[in-house]
N, C-alpha and C positions, 0 to 999 in steps of 0.2 A: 738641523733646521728643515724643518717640511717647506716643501715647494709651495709657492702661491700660483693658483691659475686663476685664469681669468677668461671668463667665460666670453667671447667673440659675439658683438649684438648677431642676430641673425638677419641676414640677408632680406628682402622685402621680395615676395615672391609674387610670379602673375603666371597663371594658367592658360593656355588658349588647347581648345578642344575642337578637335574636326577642323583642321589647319586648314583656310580655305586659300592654297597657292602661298604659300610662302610670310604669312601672316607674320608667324614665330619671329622667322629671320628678319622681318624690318622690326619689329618688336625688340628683338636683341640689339640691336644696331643702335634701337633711336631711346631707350634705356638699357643701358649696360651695369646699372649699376642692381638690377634685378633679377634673379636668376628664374631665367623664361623656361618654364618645365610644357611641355607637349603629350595628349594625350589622343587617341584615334578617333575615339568616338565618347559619344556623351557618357554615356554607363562608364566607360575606363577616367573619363574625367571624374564622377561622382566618387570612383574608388580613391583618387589621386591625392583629392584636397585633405586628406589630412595631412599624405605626404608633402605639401609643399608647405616651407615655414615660414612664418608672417605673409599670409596670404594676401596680398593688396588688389586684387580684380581677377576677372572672367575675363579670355573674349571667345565668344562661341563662334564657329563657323555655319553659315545657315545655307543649304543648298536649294534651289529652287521647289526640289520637289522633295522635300524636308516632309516625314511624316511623323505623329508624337513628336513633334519639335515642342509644345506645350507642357506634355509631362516630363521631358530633358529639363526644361527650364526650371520646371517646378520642383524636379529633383537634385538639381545644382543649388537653387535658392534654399532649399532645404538644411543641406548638405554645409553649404559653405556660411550660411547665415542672412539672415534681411539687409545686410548694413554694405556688406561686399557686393561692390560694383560689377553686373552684368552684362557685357558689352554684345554686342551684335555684329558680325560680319559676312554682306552677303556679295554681289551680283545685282545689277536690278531687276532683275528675273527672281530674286530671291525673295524680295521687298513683301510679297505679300503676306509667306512665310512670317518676316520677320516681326512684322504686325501684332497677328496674333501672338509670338512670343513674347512680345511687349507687354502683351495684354495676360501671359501667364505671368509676367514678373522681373524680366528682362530689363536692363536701365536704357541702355536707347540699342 
């Protein structure tokens, strides 16, 4: 008799790129039931998302003097799809930044 498998649902996945201070770690903490994948920067995030499975959101890190933080956004939105939740995380020094990436495509 052949074995029956059974295939394990997949995990619900969240990205956060450009870690701004320890973003990840309360992210893991305060969903555990999500496997929280981390990437350096925006380009190494855009290569990531396929690697994470059942992708459920973004959260970007936004630094004050964030520059092309518009074509990041637009290349994650791209990348991961219109429907996947784009988060922002800055600094209020960052806030102005993170404006315009709202306005590339960013969910808040």
């Amino acid at each position: 008799m052949m074995a029956q498998w059974r295939t394990m649902p997949k995990q619900p996945g969240l990205l956060v790129i450009d870690d701004p201070g320890g973003v990840a770690d309360a992210v893991r903490r305060r969903y555990p039931q999500f496997d929280v994948r981390v990437a350096r920067t925006g380009l190494a995030g855009i290569a990531m998302i396929s690697d994470v499975q059942n992708l459920r959101g973004i959260v970007l890190g936004v630094e004050p003097n964030a520059r092309k933080l518009d074509r990041a956004v637009a290349g994650l939105r791209k990348a991961a799809g219109p429907h996947t939740p784009l988060g922002l995380c800055c600094p209020p020094a960052g806030e102005p930044s993170a404006i315009q990436a709202m306005d590339a495509g960013a969910s808040a």
